[in-house]
C-alpha positions in Angstrom: -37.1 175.4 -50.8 -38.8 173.4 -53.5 -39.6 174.4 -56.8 -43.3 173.5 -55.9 -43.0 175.9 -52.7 -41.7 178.5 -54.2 -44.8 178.6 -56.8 -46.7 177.9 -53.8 -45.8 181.3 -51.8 -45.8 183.1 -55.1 -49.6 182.1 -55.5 -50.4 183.3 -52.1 -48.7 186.0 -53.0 -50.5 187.1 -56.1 -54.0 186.2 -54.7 -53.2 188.4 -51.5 -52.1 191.5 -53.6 -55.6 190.7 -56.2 -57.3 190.7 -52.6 -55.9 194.0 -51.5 -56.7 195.4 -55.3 -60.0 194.6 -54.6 -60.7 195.5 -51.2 -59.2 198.8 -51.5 -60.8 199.8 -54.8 -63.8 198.6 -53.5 -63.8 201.1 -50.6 -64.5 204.4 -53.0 -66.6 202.0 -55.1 -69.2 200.5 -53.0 -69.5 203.8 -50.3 -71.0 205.3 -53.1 -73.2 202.4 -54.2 -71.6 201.9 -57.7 -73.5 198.5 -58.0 -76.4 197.5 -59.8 -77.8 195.2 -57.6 -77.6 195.2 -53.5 -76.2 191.9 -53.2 -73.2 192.5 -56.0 -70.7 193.7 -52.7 -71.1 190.4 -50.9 -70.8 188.4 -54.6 -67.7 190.2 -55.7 -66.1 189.6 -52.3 -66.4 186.2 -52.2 -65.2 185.9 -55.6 -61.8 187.7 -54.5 -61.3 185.3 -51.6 -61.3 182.6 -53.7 -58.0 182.6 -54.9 -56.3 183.1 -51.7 -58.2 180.5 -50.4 -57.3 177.8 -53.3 -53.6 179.2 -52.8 -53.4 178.5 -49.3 -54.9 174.8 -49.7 -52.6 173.2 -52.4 -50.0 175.1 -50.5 -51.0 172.7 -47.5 -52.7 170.2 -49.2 -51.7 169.3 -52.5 -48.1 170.9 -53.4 -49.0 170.9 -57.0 -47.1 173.3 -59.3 -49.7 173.8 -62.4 -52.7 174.8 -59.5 -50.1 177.3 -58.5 -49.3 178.5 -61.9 -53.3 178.9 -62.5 -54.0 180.9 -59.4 -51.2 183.3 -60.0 -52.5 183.8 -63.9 -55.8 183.9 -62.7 -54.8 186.7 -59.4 -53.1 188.8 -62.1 -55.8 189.0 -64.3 -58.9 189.4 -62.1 -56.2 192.3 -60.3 -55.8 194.0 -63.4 -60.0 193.6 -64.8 -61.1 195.0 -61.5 -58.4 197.8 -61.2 -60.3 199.0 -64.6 -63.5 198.3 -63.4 -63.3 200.3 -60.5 -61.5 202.9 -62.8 -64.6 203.0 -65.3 -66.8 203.3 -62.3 -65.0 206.3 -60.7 -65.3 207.7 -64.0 -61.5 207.9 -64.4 -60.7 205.3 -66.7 -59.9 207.9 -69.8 -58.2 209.6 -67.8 -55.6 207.2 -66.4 -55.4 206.0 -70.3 -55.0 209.3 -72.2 -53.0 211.1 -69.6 -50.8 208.0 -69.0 -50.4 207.7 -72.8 -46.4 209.5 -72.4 -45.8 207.0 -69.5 -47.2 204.3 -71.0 -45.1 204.8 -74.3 -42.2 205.6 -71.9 -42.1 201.9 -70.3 -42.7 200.3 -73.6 -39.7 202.1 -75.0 -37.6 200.9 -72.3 -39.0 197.1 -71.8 -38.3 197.2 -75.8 -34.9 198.3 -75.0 -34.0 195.9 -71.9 -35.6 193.1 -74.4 -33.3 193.2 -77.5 -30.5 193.8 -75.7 -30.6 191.1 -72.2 -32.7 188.6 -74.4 -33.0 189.0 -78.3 -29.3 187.6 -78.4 -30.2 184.6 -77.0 -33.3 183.6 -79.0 -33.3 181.3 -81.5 -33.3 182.1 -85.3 -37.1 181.7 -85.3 -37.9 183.7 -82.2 -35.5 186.2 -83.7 -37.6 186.6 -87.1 -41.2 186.7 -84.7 -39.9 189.3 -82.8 -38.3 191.5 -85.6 -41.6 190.9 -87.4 -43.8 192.0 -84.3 -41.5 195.0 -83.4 -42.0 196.2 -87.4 -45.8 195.8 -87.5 -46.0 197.5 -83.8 -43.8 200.3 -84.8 -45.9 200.8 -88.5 -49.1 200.9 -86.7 -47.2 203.4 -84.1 -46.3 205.4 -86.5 -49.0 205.5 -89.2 -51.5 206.3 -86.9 -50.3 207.8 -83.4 -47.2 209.7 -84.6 -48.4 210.9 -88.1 -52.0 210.1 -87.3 -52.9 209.1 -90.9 -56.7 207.7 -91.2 -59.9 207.3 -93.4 -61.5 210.9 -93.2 -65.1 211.0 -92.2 -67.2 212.5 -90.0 -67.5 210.8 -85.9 -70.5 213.3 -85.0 -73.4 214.7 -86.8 -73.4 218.5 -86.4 -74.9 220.1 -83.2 -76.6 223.5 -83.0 -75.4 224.9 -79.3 -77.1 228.2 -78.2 -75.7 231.4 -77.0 -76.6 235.0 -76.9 -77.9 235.6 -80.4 -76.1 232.9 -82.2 -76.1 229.4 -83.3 -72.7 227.9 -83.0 -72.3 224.6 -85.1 -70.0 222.1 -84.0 -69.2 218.8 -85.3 -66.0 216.5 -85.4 -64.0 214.7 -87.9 -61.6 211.1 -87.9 -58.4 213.3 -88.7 -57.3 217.1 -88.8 -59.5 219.0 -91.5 -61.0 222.5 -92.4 -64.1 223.4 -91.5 -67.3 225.8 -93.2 -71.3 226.3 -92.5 -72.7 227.2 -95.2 -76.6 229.1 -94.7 -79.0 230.4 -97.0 -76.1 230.6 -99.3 -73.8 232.1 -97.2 -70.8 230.4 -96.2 -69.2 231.0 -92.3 -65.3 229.0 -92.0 -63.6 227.9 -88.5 -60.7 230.9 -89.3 -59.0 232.9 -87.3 -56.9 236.1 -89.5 -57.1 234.5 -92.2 -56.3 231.1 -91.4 -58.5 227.7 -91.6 -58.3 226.1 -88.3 -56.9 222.8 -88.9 -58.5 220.2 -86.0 -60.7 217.1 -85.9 -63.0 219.5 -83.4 -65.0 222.3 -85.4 -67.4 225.1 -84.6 -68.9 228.0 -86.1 -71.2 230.4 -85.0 -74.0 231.9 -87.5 -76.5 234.8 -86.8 -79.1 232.9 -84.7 -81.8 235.1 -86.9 -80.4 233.8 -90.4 -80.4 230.1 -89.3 -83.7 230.5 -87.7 -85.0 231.8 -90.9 -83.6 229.4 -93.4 -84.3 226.5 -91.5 -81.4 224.4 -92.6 -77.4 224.3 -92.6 -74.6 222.5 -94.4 -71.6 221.3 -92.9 -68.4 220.8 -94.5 -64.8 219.5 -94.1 -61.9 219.0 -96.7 -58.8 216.5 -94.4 -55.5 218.1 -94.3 -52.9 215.1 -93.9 -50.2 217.5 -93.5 -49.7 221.5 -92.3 -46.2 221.6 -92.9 -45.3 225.2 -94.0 -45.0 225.3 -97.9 -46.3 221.5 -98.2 -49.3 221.0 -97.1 -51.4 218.0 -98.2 -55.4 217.9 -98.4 -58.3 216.1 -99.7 -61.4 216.4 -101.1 -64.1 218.4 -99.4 -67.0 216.3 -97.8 -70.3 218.1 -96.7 -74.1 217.4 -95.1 -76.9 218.6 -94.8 -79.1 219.3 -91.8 -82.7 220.2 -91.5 -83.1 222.6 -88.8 -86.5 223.5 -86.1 -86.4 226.9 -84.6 -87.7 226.6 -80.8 -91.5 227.5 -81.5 -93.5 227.6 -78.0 -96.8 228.3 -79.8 -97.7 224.3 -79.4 -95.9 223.9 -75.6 -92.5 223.4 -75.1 -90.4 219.8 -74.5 -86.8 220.3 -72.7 -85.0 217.6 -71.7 -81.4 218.1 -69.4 -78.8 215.9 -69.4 -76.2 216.3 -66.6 -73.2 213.3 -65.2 -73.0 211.0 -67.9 -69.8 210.8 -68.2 -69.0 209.6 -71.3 -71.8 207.4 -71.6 -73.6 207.9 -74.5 -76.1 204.4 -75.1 -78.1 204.9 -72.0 -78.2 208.4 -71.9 -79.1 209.1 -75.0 -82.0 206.6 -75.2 -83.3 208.3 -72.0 -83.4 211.9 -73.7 -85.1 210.5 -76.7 -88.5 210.4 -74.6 -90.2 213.4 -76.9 -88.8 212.1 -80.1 -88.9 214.2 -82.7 -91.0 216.6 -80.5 -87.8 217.9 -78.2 -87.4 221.3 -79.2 -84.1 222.2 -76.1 -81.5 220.0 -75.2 -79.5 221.0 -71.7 -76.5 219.4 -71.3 -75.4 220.7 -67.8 -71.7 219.3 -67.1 -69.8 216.5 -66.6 -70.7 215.0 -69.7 -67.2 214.1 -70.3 -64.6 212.9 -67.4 -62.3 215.4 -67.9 -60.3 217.0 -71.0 -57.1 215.5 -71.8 -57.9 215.3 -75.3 -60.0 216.7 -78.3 -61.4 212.6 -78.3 -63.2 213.1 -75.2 -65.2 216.7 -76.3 -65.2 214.9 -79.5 -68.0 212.7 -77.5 -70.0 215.6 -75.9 -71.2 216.5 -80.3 -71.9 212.2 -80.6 -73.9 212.7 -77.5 -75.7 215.8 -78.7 -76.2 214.9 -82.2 -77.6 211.4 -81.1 -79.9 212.9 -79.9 -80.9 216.3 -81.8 -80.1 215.0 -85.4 -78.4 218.8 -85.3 -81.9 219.9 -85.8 -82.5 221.3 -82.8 -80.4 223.9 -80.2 -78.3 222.7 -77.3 -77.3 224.6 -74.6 -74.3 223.9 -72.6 -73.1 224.6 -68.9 -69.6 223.0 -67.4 -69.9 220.7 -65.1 -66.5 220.5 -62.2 -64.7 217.2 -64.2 -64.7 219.7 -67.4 -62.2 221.8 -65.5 -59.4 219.8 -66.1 -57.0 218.2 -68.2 -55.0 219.5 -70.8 -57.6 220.8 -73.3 -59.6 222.3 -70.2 -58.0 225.5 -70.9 -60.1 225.8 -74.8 -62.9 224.0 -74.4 -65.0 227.3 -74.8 -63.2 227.1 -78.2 -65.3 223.9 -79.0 -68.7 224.1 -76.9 -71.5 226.5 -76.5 -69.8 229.5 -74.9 -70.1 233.7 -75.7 -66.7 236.0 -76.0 -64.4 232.8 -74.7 -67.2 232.4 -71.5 -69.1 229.4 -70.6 -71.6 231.7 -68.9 -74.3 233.7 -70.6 -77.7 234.3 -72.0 -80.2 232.9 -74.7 -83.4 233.1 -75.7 -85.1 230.6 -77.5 -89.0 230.9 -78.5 -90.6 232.5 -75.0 -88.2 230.8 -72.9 -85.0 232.7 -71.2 -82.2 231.0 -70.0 -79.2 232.0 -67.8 -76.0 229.8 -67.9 -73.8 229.8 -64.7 -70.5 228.4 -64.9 -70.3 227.0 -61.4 -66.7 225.8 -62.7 -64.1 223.7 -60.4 -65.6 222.4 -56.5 -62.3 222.6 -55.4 -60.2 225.3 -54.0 -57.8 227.0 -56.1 -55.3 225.8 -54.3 -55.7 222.4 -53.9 -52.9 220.2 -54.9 -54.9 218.1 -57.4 -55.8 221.1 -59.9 -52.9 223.4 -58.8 -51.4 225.4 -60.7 -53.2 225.6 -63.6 -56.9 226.7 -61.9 -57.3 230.5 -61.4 -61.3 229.9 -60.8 -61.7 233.2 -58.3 -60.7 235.0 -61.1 -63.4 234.0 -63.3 -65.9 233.7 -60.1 -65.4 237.2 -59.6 -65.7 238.0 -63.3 -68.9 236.0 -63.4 -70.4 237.9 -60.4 -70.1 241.1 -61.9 -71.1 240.1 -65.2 -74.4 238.9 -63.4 -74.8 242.5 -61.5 -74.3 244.3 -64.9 -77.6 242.4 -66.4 -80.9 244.9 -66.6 -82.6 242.1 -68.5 -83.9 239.1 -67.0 -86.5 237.8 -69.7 -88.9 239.7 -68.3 -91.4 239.5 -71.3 -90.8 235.3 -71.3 -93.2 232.9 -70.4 -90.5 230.8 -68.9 -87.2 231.8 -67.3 -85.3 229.2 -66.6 -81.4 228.8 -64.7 -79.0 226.2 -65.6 -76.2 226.2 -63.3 -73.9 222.1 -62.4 -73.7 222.4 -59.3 -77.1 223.6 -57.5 -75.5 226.7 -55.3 -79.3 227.5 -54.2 -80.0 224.7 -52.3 -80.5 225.3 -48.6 -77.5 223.1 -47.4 -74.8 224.1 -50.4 -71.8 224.4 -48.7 -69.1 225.5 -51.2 -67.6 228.8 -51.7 -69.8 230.5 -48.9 -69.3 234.1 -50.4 -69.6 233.7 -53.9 -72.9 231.1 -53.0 -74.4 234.2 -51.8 -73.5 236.4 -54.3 -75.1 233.9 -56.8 -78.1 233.8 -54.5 -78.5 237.6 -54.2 -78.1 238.3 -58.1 -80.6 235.7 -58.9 -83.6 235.3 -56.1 -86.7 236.1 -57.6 -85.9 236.5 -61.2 -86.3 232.9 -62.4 -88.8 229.9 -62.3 -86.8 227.0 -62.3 -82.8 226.6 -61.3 -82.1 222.8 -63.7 -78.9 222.0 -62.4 -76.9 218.0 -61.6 -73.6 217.3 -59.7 -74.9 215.2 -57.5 -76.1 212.1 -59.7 -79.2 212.1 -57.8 -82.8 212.3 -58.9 -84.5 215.4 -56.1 -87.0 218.2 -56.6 -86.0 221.2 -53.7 -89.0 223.1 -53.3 -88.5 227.1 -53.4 -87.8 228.5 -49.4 -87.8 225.3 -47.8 -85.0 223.0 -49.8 -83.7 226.3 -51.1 -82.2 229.7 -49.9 -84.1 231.1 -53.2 -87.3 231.9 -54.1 -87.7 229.9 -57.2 -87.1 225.9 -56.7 -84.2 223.6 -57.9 -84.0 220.0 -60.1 -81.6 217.7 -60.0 -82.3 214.9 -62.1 -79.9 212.5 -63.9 -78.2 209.3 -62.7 -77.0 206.2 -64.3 -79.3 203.6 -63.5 -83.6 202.8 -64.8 -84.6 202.6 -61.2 -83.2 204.0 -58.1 -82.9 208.0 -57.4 -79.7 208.1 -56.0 -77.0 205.1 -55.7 -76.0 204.7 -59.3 -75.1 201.8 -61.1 -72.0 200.8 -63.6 -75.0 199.6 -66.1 -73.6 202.2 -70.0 -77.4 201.8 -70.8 -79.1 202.6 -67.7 -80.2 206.5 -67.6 -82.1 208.9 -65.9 -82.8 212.5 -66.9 -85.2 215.1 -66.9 -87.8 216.1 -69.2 -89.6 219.5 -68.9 -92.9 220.4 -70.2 -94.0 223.8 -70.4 -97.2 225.4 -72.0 -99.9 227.7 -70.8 -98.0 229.1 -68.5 -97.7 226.0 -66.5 -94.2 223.8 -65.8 -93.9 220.2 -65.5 -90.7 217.9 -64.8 -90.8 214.4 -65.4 -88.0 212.0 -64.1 -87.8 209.7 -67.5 -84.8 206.3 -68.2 -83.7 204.6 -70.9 -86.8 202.9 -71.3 -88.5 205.5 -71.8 -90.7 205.6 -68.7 -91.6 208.2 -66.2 -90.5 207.5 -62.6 -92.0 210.3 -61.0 -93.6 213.7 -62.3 -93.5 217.2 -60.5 -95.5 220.1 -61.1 -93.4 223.0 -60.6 -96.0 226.0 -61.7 
């Protein structure tokens, strides 16, 4: 066989496997309608035929070597482009990158290996000084910044005021490992624990929610700690700011807006939940807001999201969404977000308004090979149960009652965890006005007794796209949420995108 030939099957080759890449990704992408326009499927098909089809006619036609060179360059590279477009748009692209950091290093290790010893021999005296120059810089940057992790200190979030119980818990996050204090009406609060500073690029400290309330501002600050070896540690100098702070005042109405499946998209979303300005006085965010957590990076981004829109000047309450269930950090991220004695479910009341937080946690069994071993969720189902039986106050003397739960376990035609759904249902029928929840990247008001097995009713309202209800797109700043109005007694919903216009508003009392 010809040299010509051989390139020839090789290009056929590469264009059939950048076919199947495509084709099978595209399976999970379009059933869901990941697209942002209907005819993008037939497009994007037509587009991966064409290098098969250019393969298969030189391989007839024309027998020419640099046409087969260029299809196989060009199979390989539109392979790997849509392999991490379809991982963006499954929401798993951090994942596959973070988790697959050991692997990744692995291979790299070993390719560096093979290379110096099957080919560095063999270079010539210039090759050999690139690649001794390229392996230094590659292994300075390696080591500079991923194994010591040295960097500028400063700080990647503004601070965010989440909500629970009776306190304010402050959170913000910093470039590299620091220490970290609040400092209120003179009084100074530190992330300690016995004694000792907790050394991380994630803070968060919780302050009497009366004290913060009354002074009406908050200073963070953060000194970097570039090494915590015992007997030599190394720090700098201590940076703070200042935040202006709005206690929830319902006197003048009340302007909530929930946030739910963004998924570490923060442009869209957060022009979306800027419709009431500097007039927002709660921000929900009700899960998934990250893809999963196999790193303090990725909570890192639910505090940019929060403070991009708050300014840290108004609370946040927070409720986990399923993909916050896993990865390696899963286990702490109560540590870091708006939680109450280590739980993600609880209580607060902010102006006249009551909330309940349900941690509707995992959607998948226990034991179900892809979170198995580390989920013990019936445990903490259970816990959560009796913890909702054990209340005697519901916000009785409220105005508004609201519950926040992900995934919306009153609707009619939920069908997960049949026993604990009706536990759920029994403890909370008839105590609430509203149940805000998302999971289902859909826009859709269920109205109480008909859509629901409840008597109060259930929104779902956030998707990534400006336009349709359900069917999102891949689009970073294209969002939908939901902003609530209350005042006079009375509750309105609005379904509001990053343009800040109203698609469709729902009187709910």
């Amino acid at each position: 066989m010809t040299k010509e030939k051989k390139l020839s099957v090789a290009a056929i080759v590469a264009a059939a496997f950048y076919a199947a890449v495509f084709f099978i990704t595209g399976i999970f992408i379009f059933k869901n309608m990941y697209y942002t326009f209907a005819a993008m499927p037939f497009i994007l098909s037509a587009v991966a035929l064409l290098p098969i089809i250019f393969a298969i006619l030189n391989c007839i036609l024309f027998k020419n070597g640099k046409i087969s060179g260029a299809v196989i360059s060009a199979s390989l590279i539109m392979a790997l482009g849509h392999f991490l477009f379809a991982a963006y748009v499954l929401s798993k692209l951090t994942y596959l990158l973070i988790t697959g950091l050991p692997v990744f290093g692995v291979i790299a290790l070993v390719a560096l290996f093979v290379f110096f010893i099957a080919f560095y021999p063999k270079l010539n005296k210039a090759a050999k000084a690139a690649s001794a120059v390229i392996t230094g810089v590659v292994l300075f940057f390696v080591s500079v910044f991923g194994v010591l992790k040295l960097n500028l200190f400063y700080f990647t979030s503004d601070g965010v005021v989440f909500a629970a119980e009776d306190e304010y818990q402050i959170a913000w996050s910093t470039s590299v490992k620091s220490t970290g204090c609040v400092t209120v009406g003179g009084v100074t609060y530190c992330d300690e624990s016995n004694g000792e500073n907790r050394v991380s690029t994630l803070h968060k400290v919780s302050v009497p929610m009366s004290v913060l309330d009354q002074e009406k501002s908050y200073t963070i600050a953060s000194a970097p700690v570039y090494s915590e070896a015992a007997y030599l540690s190394v720090s700098g100098r201590q940076r703070s700011k200042e935040y202006a702070f709005r206690p929830v005042d319902t006197s003048d109405g009340l302007q909530i807006y929930n946030i739910s499946d963004s998924h570490e998209v923060l442009s869209g979303t957060s022009k979306a939940a800027g419709y009431f300005e500097d007039k927002l006085d709660i921000l929900i965010l009700n899960g998934d807001i990250i893809n999963d957590v196999s790193s303090l990076w990725q909570i890192s981004l639910i505090y940019k999201l929060a403070s991009r829109i708050t300014g840290g000047e108004v609370p946040v309450i927070y409720s986990r969404g399923n993909h916050e269930c896993n990865g390696k950090y899963a286990d702490e991220l109560a540590d870091y977000v708006g939680s109450y004695n280590g739980k993600l479910y609880y209580n607060v009341k902010l102006g006249d308004a009551y909330f309940t937080v349900l941690d509707t946690n995992n959607d998948m069994q226990d034991s179900n090979i892809l979170i198995s071993p580390a989920a013990n969720f019936e445990t903490q189902r259970k816990e959560q149960t009796e913890w909702l039986n054990s209340l005697t106050y519901f916000g009785e003397d409220c105005e508004y009652r609201f519950l926040i739960a992900h995934m919306a376990f009153a609707l009619s035609d939920y069908s997960r965890f049949p026993e604990w759904t009706a536990e759920l249902i029994a403890a909370t029928d008839g105590k609430y006005d509203l149940c805000i929840s998302g999971h289902s990247h859909i826009l859709e008001y269920s109205e109480a007794g008909t859509g629901t097995s409840t008597s109060y009713p259930v929104i779902r309202g956030s998707i990534r796209s400006d336009t349709r209800s359900r069917g999102e797109g891949v689009d970073p700043t294209a969002f939908t949420g939901t902003a609530i109005t209350c005042g006079g007694g009375n509750i309105t919903a609005m379904f509001t995108n990053s343009k800040g216009k109203a698609t469709q508003t729902i009187i709910i009392k």
